[in-house]
N, CA, C and O atoms as a GROMACS GRO file, in nm:
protein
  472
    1UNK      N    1   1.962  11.207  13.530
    1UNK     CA    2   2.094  11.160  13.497
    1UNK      C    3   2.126  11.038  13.582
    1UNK      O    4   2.085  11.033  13.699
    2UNK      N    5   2.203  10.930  13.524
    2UNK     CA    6   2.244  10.800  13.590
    2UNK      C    7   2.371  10.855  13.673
    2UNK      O    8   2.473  10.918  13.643
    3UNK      N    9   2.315  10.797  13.796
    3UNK     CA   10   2.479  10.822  13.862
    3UNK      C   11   2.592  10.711  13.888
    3UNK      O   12   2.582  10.595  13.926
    4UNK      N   13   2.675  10.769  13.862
    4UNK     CA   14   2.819  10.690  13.782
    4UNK      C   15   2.876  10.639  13.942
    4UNK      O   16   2.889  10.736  14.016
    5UNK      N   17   2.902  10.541  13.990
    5UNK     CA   18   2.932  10.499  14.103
    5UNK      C   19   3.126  10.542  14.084
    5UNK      O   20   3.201  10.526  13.988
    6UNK      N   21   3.157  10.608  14.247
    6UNK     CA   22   3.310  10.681  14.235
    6UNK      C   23   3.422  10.643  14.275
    6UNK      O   24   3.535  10.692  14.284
    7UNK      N   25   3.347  10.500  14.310
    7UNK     CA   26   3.445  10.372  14.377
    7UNK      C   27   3.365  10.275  14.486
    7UNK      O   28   3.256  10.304  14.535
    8UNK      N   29   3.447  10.147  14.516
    8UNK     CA   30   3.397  10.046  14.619
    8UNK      C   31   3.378  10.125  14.738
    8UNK      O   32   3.293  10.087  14.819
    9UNK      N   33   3.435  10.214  14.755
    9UNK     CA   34   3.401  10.260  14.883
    9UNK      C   35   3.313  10.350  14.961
    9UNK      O   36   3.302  10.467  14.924
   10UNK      N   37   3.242  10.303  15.078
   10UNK     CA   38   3.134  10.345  15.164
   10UNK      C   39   3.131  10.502  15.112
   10UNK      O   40   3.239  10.560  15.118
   11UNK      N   41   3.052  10.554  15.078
   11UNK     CA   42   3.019  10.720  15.088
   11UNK      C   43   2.985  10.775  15.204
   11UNK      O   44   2.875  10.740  15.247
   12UNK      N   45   3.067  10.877  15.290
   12UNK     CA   46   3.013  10.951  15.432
   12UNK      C   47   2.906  11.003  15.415
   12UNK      O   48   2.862  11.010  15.300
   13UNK      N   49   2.823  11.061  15.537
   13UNK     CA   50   2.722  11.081  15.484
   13UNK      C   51   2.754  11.262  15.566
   13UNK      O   52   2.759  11.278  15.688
   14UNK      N   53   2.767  11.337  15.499
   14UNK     CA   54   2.794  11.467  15.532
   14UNK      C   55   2.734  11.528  15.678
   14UNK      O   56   2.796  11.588  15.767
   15UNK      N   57   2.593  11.491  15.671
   15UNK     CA   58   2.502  11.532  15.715
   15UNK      C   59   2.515  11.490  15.862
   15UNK      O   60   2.452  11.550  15.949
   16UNK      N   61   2.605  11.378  15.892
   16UNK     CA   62   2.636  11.313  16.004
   16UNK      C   63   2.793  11.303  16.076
   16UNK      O   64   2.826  11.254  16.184
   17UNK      N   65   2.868  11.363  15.980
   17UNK     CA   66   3.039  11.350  16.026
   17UNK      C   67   3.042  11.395  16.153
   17UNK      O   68   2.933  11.412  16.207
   18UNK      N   69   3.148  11.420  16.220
   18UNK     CA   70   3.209  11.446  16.298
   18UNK      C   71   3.356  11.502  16.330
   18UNK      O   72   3.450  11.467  16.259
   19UNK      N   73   3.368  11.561  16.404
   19UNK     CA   74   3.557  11.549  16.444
   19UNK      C   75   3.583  11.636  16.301
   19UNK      O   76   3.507  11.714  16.244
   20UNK      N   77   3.723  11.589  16.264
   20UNK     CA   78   3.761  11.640  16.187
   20UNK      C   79   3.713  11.633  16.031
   20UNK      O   80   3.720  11.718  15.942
   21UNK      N   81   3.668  11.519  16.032
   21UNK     CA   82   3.554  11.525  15.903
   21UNK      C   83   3.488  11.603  15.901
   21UNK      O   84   3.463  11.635  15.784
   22UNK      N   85   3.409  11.692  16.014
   22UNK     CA   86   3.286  11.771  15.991
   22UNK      C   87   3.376  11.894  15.959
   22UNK      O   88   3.342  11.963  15.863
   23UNK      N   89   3.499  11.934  16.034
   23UNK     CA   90   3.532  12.027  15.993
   23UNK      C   91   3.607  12.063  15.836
   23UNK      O   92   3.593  12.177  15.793
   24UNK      N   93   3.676  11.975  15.767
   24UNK     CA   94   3.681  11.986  15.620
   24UNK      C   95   3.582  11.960  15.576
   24UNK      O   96   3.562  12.042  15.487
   25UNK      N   97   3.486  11.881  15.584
   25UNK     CA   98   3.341  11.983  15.513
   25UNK      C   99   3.280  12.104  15.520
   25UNK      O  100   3.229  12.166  15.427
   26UNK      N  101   3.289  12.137  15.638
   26UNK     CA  102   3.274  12.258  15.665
   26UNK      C  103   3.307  12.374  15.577
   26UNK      O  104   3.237  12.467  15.535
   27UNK      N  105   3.442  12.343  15.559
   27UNK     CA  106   3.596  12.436  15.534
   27UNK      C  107   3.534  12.415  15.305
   27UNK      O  108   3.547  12.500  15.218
   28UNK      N  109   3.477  12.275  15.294
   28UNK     CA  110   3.477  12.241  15.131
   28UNK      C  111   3.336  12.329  15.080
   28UNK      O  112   3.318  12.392  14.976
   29UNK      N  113   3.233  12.302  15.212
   29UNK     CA  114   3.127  12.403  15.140
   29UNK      C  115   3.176  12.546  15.147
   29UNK      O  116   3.179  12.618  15.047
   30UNK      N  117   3.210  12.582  15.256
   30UNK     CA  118   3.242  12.712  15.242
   30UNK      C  119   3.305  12.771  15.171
   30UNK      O  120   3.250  12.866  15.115
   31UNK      N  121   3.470  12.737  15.135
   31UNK     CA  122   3.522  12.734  15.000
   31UNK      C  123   3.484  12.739  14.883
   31UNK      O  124   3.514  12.843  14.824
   32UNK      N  125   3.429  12.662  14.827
   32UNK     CA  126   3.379  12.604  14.698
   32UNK      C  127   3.203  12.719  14.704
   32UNK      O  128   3.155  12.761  14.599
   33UNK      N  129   3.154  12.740  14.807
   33UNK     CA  130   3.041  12.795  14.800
   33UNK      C  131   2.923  12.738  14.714
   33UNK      O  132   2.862  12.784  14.617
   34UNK      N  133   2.912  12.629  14.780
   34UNK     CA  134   2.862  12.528  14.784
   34UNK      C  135   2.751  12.485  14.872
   34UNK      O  136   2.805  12.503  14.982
   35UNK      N  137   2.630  12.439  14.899
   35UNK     CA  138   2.532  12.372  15.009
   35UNK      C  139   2.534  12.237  15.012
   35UNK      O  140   2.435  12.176  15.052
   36UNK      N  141   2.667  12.158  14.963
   36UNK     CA  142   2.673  12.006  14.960
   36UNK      C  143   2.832  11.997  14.976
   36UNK      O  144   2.918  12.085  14.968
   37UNK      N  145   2.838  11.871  15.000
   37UNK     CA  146   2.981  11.804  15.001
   37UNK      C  147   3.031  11.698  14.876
   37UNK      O  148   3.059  11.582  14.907
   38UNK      N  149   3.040  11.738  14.748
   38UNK     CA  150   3.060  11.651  14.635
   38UNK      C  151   3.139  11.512  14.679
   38UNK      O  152   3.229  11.500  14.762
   39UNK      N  153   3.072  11.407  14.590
   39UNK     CA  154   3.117  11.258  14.631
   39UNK      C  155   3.243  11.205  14.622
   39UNK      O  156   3.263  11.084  14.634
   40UNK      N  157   3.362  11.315  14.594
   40UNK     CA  158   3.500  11.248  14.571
   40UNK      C  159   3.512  11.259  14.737
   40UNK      O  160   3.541  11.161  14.806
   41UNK      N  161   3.487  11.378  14.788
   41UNK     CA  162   3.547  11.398  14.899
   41UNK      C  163   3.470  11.317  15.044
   41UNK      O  164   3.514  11.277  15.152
   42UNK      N  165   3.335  11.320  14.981
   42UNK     CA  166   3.279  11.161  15.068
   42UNK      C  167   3.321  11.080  15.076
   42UNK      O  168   3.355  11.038  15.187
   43UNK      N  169   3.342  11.010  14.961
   43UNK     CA  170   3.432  10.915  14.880
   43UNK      C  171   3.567  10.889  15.024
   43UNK      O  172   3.564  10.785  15.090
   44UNK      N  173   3.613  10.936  15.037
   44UNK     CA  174   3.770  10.933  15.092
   44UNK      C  175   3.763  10.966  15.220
   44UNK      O  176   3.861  10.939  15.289
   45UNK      N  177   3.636  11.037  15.286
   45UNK     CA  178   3.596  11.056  15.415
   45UNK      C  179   3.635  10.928  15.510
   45UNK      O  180   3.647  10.963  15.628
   46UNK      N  181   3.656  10.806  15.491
   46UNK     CA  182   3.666  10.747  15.560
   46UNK      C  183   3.826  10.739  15.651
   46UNK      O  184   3.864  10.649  15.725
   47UNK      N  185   3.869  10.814  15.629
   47UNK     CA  186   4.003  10.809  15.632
   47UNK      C  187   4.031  10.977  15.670
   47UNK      O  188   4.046  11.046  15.569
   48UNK      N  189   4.039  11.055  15.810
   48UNK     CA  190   4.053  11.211  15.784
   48UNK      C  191   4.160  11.299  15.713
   48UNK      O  192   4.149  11.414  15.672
   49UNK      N  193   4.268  11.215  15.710
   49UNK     CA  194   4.399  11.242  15.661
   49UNK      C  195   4.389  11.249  15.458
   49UNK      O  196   4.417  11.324  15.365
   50UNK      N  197   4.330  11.117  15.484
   50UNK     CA  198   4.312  11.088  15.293
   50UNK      C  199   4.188  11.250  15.295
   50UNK      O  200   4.217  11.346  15.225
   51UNK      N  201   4.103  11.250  15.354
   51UNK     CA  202   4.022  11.364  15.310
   51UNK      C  203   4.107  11.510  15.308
   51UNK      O  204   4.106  11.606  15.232
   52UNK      N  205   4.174  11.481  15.421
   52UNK     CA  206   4.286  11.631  15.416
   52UNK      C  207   4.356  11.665  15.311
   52UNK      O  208   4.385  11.775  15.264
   53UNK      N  209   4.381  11.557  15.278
   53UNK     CA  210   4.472  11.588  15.158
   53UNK      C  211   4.443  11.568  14.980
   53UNK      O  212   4.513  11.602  14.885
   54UNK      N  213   4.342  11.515  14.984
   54UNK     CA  214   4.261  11.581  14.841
   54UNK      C  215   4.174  11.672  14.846
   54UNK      O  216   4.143  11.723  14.738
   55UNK      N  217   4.109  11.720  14.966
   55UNK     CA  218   4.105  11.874  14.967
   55UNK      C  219   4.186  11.978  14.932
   55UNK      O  220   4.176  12.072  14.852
   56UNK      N  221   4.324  11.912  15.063
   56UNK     CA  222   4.461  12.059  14.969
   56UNK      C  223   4.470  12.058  14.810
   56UNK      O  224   4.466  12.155  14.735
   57UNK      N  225   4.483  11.923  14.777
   57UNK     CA  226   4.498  11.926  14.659
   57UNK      C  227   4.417  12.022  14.607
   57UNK      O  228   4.444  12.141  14.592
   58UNK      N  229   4.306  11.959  14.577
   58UNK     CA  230   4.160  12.008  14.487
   58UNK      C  231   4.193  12.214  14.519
   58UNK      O  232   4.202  12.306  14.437
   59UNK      N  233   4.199  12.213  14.653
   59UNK     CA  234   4.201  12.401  14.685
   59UNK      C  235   4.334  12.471  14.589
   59UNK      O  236   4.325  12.571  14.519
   60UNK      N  237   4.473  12.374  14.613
   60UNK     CA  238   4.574  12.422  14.632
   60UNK      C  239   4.624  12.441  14.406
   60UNK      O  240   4.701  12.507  14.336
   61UNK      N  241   4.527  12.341  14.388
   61UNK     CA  242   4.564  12.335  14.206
   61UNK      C  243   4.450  12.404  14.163
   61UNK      O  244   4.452  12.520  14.120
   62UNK      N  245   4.325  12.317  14.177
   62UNK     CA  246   4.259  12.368  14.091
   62UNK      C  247   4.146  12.498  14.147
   62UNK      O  248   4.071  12.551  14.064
   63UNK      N  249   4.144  12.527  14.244
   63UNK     CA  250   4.090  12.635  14.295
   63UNK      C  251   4.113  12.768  14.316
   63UNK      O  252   4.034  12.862  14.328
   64UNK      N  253   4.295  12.758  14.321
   64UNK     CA  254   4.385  12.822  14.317
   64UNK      C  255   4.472  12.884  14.217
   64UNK      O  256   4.567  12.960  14.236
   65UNK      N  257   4.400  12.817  14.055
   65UNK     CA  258   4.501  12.836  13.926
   65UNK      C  259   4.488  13.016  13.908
   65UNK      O  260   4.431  13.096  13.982
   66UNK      N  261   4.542  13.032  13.819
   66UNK     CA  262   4.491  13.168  13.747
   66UNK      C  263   4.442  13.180  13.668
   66UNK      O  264   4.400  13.292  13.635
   67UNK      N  265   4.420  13.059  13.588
   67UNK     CA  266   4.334  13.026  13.484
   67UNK      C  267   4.201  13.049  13.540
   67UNK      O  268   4.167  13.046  13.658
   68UNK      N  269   4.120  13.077  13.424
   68UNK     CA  270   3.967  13.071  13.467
   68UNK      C  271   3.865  12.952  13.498
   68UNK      O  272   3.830  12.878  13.406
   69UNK      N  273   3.831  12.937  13.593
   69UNK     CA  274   3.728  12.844  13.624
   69UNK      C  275   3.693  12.745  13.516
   69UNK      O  276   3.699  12.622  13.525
   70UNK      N  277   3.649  12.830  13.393
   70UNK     CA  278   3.583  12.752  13.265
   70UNK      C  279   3.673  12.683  13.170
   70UNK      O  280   3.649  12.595  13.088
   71UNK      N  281   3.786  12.747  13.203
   71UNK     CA  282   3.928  12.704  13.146
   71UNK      C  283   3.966  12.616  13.203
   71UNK      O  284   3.975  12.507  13.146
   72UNK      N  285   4.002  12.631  13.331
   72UNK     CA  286   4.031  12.499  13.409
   72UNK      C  287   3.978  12.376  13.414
   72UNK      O  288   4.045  12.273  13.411
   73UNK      N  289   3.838  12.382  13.422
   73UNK     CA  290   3.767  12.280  13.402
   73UNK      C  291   3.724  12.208  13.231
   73UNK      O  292   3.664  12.107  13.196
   74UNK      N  293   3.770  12.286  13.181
   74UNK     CA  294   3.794  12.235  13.067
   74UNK      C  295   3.890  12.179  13.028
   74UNK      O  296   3.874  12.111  12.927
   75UNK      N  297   4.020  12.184  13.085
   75UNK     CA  298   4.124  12.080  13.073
   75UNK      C  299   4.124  11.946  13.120
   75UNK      O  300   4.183  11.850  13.070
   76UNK      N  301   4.029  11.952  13.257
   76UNK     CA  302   3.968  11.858  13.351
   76UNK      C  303   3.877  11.762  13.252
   76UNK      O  304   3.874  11.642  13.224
   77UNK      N  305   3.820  11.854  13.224
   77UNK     CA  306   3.690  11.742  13.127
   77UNK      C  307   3.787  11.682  13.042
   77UNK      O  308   3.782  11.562  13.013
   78UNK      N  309   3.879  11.762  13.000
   78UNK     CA  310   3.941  11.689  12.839
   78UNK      C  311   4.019  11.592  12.868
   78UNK      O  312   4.038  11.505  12.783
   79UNK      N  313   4.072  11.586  12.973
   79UNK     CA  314   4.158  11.486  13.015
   79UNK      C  315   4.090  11.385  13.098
   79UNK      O  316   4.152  11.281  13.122
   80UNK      N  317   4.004  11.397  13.132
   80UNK     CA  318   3.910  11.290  13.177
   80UNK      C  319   3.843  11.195  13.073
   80UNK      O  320   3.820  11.074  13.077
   81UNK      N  321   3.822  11.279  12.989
   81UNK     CA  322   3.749  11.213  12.857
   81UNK      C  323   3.865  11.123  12.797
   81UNK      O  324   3.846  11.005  12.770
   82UNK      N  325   3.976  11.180  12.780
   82UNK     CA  326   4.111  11.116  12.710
   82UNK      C  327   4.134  10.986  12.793
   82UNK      O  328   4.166  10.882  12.736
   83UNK      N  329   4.117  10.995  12.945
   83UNK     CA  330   4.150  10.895  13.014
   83UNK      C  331   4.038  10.764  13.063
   83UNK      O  332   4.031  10.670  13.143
   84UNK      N  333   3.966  10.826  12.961
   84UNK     CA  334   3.798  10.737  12.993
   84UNK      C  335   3.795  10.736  13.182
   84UNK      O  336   3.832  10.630  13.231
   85UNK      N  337   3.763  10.824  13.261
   85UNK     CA  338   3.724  10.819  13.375
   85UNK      C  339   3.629  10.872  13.347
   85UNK      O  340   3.637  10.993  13.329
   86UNK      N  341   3.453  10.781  13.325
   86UNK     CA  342   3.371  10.852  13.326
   86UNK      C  343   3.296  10.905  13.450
   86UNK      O  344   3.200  10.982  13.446
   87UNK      N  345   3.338  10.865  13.535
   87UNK     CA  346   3.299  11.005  13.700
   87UNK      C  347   3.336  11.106  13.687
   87UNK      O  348   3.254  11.193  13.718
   88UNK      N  349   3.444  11.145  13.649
   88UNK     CA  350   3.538  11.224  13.712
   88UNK      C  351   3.488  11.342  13.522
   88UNK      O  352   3.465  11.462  13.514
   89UNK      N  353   3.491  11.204  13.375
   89UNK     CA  354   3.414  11.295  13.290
   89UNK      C  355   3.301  11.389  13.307
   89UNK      O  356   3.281  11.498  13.254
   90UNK      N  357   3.248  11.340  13.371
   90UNK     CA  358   3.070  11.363  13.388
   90UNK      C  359   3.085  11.483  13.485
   90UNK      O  360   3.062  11.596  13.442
   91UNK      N  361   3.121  11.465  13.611
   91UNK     CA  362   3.113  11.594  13.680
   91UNK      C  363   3.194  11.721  13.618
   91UNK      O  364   3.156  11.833  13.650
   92UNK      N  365   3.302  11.709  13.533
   92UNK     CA  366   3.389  11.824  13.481
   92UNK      C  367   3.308  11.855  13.338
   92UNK      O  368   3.335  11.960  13.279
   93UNK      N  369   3.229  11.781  13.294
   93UNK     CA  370   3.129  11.830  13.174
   93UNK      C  371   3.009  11.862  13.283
   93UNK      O  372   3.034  11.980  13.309
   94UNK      N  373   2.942  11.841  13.328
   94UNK     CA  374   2.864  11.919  13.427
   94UNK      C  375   2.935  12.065  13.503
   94UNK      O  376   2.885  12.177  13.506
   95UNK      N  377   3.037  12.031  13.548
   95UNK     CA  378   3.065  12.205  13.591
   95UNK      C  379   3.120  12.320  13.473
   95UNK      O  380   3.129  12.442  13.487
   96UNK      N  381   3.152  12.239  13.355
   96UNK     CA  382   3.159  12.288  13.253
   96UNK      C  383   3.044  12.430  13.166
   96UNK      O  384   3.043  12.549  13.136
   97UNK      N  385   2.952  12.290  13.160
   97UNK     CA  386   2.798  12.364  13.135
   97UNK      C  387   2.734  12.445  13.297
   97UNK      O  388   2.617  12.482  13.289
   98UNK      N  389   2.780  12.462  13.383
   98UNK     CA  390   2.751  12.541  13.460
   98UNK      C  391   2.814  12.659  13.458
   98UNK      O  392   2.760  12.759  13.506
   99UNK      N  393   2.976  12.661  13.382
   99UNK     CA  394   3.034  12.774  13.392
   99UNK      C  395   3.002  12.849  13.215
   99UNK      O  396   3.064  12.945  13.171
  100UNK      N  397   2.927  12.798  13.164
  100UNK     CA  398   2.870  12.870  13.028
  100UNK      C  399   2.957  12.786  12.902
  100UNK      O  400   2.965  12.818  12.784
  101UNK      N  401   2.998  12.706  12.950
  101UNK     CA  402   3.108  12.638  12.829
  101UNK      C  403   3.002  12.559  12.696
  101UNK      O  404   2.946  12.450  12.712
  102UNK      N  405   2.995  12.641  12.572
  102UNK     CA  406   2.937  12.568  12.488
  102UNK      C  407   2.911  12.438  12.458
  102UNK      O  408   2.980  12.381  12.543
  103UNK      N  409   2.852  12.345  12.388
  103UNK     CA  410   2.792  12.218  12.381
  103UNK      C  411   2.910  12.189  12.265
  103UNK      O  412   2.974  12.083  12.266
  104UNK      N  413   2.932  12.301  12.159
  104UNK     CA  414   3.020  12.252  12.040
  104UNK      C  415   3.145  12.247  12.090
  104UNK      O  416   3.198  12.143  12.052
  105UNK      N  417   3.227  12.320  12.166
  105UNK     CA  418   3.360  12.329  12.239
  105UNK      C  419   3.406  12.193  12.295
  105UNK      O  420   3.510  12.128  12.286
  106UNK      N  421   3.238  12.170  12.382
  106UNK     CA  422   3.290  12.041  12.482
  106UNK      C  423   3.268  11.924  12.384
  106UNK      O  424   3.304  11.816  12.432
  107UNK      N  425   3.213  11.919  12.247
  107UNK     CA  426   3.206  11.817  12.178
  107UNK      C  427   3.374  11.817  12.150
  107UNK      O  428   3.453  11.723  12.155
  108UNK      N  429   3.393  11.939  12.124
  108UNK     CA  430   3.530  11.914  12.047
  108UNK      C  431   3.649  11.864  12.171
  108UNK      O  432   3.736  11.778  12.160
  109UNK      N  433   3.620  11.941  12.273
  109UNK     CA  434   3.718  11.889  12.398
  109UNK      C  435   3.768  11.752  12.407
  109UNK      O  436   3.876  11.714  12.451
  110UNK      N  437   3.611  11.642  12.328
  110UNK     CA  438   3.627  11.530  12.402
  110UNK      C  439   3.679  11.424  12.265
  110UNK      O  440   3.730  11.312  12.265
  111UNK      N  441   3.649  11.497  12.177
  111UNK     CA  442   3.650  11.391  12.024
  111UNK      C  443   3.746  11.457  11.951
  111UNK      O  444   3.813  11.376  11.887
  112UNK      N  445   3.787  11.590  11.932
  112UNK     CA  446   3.855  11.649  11.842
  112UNK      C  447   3.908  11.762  11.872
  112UNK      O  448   3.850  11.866  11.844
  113UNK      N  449   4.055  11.760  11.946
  113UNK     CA  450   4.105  11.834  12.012
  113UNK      C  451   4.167  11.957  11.960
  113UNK      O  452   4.193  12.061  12.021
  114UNK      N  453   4.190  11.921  11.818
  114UNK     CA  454   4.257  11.994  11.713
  114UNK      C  455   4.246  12.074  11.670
  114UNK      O  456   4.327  12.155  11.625
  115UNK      N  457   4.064  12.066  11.675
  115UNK     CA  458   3.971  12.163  11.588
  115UNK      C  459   3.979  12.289  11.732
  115UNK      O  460   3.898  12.366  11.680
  116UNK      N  461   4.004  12.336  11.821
  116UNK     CA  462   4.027  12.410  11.862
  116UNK      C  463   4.093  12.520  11.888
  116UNK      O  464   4.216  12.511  11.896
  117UNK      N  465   4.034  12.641  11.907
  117UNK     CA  466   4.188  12.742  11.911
  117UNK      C  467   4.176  12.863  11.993
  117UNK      O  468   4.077  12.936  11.989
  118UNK      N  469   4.308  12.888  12.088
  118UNK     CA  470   4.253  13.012  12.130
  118UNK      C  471   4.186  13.086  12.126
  118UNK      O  472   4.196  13.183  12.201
   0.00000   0.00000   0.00000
């Protein structure tokens, strides 16, 4: 797969943080249960505060819904797709198909919203 660049800015390199960077990574693998630090939150590493706080975010909405995982991230994809962000498309159709979400669903998620139904 081509990887979709997630902005101008420097990517941390996980493997090397420090201070309070090391510890919200810490806090994102463990959470998320995870063995990596996904590139939004690299992405914004440069800054510990900006990282603090799209972590809360990311924990506090979408980690936190009551909706289901596959559900959730399926609103994610659909609205990513609607908004042409193809980073932000690509990883929410990737965790999509990780959480079992059909190939015909996510066709329809992204082209034909209509054809869907509870």
């Amino acid at each position: 797969m081509n990887q979709i660049p997630i902005s101008q800015l420097p990517i941390a390199d996980a493997g090397s943080a420090s201070g309070e960077v090391e510890e919200i990574f810490g806090e994102i693998r463990w959470v998320m249960e995870i063995p990596f630090v996904p590139n939004l939150f690299q992405a914004v590493a440069g800054s510990a505060a900006v990282l603090r706080g799209t972590w809360e975010l990311v924990r506090n909405i979408y980690l936190s819904t009551s909706l289901s995982k596959a559900l959730a991230t399926m609103i994610l994809f659909s609205v990513s797709a609607a908004s042409k962000c193809q980073y932000c498309k690509t990883v929410h159709l990737n965790n999509s198909r990780g959480l079992g979400v059909e190939e015909t669903t996510l066709e329809a998620l992204e082209s034909n919203l209509s054809s869907l139904s509870p």
